[in-house]
N, CA, C and O of each residue as an XYZ file, in Angstrom:
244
protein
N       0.847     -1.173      0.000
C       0.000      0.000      0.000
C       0.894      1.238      0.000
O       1.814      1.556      0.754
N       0.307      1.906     -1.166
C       1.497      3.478     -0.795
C       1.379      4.531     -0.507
O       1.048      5.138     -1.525
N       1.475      5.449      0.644
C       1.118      6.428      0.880
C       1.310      7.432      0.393
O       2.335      7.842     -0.151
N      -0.231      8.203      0.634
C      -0.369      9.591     -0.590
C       0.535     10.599     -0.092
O       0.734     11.084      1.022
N       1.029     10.776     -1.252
C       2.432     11.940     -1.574
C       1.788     13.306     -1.611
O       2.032     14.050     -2.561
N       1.037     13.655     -0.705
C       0.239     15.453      0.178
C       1.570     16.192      0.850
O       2.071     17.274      0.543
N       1.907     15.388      1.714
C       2.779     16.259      2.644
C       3.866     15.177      2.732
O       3.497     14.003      2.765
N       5.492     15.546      2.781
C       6.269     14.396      2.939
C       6.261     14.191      4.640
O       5.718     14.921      5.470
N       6.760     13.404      4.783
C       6.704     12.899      6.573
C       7.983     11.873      6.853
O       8.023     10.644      6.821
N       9.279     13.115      7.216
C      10.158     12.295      8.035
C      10.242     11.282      8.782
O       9.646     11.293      9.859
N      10.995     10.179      8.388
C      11.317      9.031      9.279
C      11.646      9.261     10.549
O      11.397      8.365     11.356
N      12.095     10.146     10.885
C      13.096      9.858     12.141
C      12.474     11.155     13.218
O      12.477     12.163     12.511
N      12.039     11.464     14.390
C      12.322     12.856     14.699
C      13.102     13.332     15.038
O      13.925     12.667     15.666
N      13.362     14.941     14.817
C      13.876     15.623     14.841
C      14.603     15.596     16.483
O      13.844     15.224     17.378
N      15.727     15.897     16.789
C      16.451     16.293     18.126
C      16.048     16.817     18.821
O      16.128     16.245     19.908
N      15.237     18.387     18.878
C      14.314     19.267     19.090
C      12.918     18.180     19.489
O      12.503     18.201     20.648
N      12.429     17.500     18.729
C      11.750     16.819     19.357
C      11.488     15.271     20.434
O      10.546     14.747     21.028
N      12.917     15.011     20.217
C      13.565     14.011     21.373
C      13.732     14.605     22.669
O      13.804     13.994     23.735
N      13.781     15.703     22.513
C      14.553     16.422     23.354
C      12.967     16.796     24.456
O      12.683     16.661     25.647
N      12.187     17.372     23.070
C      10.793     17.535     24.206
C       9.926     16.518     24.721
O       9.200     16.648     25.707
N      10.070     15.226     23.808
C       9.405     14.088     23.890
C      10.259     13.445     25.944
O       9.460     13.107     26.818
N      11.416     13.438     26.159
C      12.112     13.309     26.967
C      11.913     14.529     28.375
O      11.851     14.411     29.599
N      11.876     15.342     27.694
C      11.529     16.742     28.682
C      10.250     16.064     29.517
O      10.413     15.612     30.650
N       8.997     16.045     28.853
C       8.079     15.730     28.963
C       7.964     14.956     29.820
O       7.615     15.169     30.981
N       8.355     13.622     29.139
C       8.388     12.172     30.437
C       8.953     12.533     31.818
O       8.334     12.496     32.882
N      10.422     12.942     31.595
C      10.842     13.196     33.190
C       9.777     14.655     33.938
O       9.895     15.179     35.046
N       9.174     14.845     33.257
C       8.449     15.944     34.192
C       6.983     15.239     34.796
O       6.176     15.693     35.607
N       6.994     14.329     34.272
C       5.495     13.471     34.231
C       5.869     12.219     35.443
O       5.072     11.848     36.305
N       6.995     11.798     35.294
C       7.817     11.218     36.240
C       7.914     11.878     37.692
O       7.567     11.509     38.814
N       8.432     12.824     37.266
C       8.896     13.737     38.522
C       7.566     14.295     39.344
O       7.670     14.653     40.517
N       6.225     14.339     38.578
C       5.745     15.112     39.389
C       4.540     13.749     40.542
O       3.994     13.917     41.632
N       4.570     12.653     39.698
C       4.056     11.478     40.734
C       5.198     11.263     41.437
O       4.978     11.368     42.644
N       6.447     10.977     41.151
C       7.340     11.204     42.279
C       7.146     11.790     43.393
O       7.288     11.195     44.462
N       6.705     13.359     43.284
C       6.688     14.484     44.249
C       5.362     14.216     45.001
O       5.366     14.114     46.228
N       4.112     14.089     44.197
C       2.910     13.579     44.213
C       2.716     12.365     45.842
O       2.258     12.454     46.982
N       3.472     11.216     44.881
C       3.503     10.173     46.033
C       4.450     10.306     47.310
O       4.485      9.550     48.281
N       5.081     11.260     47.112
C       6.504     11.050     48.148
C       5.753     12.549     49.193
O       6.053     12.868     50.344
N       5.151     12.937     48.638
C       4.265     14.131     49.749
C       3.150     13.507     50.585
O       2.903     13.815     51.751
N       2.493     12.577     49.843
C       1.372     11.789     50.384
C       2.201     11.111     51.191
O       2.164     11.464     52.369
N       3.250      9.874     50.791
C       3.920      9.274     52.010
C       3.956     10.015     53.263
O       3.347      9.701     54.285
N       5.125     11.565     53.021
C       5.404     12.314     54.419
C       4.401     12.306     55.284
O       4.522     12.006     56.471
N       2.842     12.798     54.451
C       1.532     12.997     55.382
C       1.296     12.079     56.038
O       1.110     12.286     57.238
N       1.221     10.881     55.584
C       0.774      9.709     55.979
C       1.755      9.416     57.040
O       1.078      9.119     58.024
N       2.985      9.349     57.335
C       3.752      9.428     58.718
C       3.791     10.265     59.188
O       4.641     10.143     60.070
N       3.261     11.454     59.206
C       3.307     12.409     60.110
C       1.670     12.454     60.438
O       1.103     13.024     61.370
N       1.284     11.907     59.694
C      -0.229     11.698     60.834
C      -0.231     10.306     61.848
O      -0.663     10.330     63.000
N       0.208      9.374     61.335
C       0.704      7.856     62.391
C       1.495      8.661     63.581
O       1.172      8.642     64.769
N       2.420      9.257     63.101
C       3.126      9.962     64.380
C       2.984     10.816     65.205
O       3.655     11.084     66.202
N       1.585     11.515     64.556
C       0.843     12.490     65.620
C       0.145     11.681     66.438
O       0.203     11.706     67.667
N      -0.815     10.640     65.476
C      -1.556      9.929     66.610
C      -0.677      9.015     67.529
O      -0.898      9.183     68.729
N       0.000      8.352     67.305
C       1.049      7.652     68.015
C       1.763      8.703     69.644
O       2.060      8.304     70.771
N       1.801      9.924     69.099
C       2.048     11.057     70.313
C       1.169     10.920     71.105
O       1.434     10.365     72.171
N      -0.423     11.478     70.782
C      -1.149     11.721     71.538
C      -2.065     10.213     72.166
O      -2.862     10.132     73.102
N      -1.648      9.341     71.386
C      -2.033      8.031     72.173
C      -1.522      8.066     73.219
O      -2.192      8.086     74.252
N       0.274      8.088     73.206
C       0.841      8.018     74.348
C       0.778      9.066     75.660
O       1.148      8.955     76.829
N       0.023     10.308     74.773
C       0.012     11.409     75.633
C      -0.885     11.115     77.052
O      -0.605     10.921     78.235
N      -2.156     11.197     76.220
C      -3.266     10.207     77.182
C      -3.258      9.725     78.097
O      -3.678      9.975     79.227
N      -2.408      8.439     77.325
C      -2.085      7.028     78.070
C      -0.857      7.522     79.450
O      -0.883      7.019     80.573
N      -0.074      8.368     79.091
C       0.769      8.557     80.395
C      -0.054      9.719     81.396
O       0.115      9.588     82.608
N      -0.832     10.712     80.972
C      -1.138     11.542     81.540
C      -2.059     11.445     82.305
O      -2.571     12.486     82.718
N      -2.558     10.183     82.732
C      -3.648      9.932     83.768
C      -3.014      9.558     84.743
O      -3.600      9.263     85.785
């Protein structure tokens, strides 16, 4: 089958577009990175609040 000869269409992309295709990913990467690794912190620093005031309680009677 041969494709219609309208517009030609490079094989390969361009550097410029490796370059953004790559940009892209690590920013898409990076930001569930940041995403999940903020949710983690919360998530131990709320175990460790309650974990405080369990013990707070518990000694202060």
């Amino acid at each position: 089958m041969r494709r219609r000869s309208g517009t030609a269409h490079p094989k390969h992309p361009s550097p410029t577009e490796v370059v953004a295709l790559v940009n892209g990913v690590t920013a898409s990467i990076g930001g569930v990175y940041l995403l999940t690794s903020s949710t983690l912190i919360a998530a131990l620093a709320g175990g460790v609040a309650l974990v405080a005031a369990g013990l707070f309680f518990v000694f202060d009677r």
